[in-house]
Each structure stands twice: as structure tokens, then as C-alpha cells.
C-alpha positions, 0 to 999 in steps of 0.5 A: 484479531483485535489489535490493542489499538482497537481495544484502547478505542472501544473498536471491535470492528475487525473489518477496520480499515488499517493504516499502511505504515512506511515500507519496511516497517515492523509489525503494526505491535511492533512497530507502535512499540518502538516507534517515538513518534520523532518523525524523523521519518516523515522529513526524510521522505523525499517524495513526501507521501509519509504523513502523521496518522492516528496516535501521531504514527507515521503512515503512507498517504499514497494520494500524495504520491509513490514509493521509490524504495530509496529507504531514506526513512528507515535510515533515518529511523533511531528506535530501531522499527523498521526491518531490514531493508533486504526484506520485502518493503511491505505486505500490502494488496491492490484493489480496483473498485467498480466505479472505474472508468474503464469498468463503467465504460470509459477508455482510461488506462492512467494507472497502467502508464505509470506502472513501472512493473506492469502489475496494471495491464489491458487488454483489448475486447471487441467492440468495447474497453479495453479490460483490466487485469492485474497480476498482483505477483508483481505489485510492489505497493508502490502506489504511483497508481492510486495518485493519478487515477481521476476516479480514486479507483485504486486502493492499496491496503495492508494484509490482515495481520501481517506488516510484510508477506511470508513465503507461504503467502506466495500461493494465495498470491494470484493475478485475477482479472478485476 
């Protein structure tokens, strides 16, 4: 689906890459409706990773930094578009790319060391790297990974359509080794 900013844009690329709004945002349409871009959220962050994106919209700049959930932007929100904080903060993916240090043969565990909920994990091969699994149920999209990785390995993006996960999204959901 194409979203209405695409349109307005002359972007048809459904492959676009989308924005990750802060945690607990609406959905992206709703969220562009109701947000008055005052950026009351951006001054409340504390770890200052939400930044002014396209359109003048809040965003989340992961390679400033992690989320901790301390939901300051959404209480300083007025235009009521972001959800209740009792939900699930965000419906975002982590990936890890191939030009990985420890993919290309390098002993580099970083991201796992500040992976509170050890979604990032290792594990020992005979004769080599350690390997990388990551158990994506766990993930909450904090982000703290994607800033120290020496490589820009890690990326997190949002899920195709949908601002936070559904309970049916909880199959599709599965650890995989990367």
C-alpha cells in the first residue's frame, strides 16, 4: 500500500524505507494527522534520539542512541497521537547485515553486551567466530545495538503497515539464526 505521503511525493516505491516514529506512536496516517508537529516531543526525550524528520515529523534516530521506555514524549504530547502506553511501544524488526564483523570473521560481540533482554546472542563454533543468533520475540526495538556497532550493521525498521504488532503477528515472529 502506498501511503498518502508517497502520493503527495511522486513515490510509488513501495520498497521506500519508512520512518520509525517515537514508541507508542498512532499509526503512520494517524499519526501525520494528529501530530502539530510542536515538537514537544523531541524536547522531552531524555536520551535525545527523537529528531525532526521528513515533513517536519518527529522520528527515532537510533545512532544517537536507545529507547528506555520512560514515555516522557508521549506525556508531553497534546494532539493526542500516540497510544496508550499499556500497549506494545512499537512494532519494529531488527536485522543484521552482512558486512558484520563477526559475519566477515572478526571476534565482535558489542551489540550483545548492551542487550538488556538477550535478543543479540552467540555462540561458540569450533575453529572459528563466535555465531549470531537473535531471538526476535524478545527484541523490544530499544535500539542500544544499532549505536555501538563499529560497522552499522544493525538495523531496525518498522513493520510494513502496521505502527504496533497485533497478536496474530506473534507466529510470524520467530528467533532465526542471521
Amino acid at each position: 500500500m502506498i501511503t498518502r505521503r508517497q502520493l503527495f511525493r511522486g513515490n510509488f516505491d513501495k520498497n521506500t524505507q519508512l520512518e520509525i516514529r517515537p514508541p507508542w506512536a498512532k499509526a503512520e496516517e494517524q499519526f501525520t494527522d494528529l501530530c502539530s508537529r510542536c515538537n514537544d516531543c523531541i524536547k522531552a526525550c531524555p536520551e535525545e534520539i527523537i529528531v525532526t524528520g521528513s515533513g517536519k515529523f518527529p522520528v527515532v534516530d537510533f545512532k544517537k542512541g536507545g529507547c528506555t521506555f520512560c514515555h516522557q514524549c508521549v506525556d508531553a504530547c497534546q494532539s493526542n497521537a500516540f497510544n496508550d502506553i499499556t500497549q506494545q511501544p512499537w512494532g519494529i524488526k531488527i536485522a543484521i547485515q552482512d558486512n558484520c564483523l563477526s559475519k566477515i570473521g572478526v571476534v565482535c560481540q558489542s551489540c550483545s553486551d548492551v542487550c538488556e533482554q538477550n535478543v543479540i546472542q552467540f555462540s561458540l563454533q569450533m575453529g572459528g567466530v563466535p555465531s549470531i543468533k537473535l531471538n526476535t520475540q524478545k527484541c523490544t526495538g530499544c535500539g542500544f545495538c544499532v549505536d555501538v556497532c563499529p560497522k552499522n550493521s544493525i538495523s531496525i525498521k518498522p513493520k510494513v503497515g502496521k505502527a504496533l504488532p497485533s497478536p496474530s503477528d506473534e507466529k510470524d515472529i520467530k528467533s532465526f539464526v542471521v
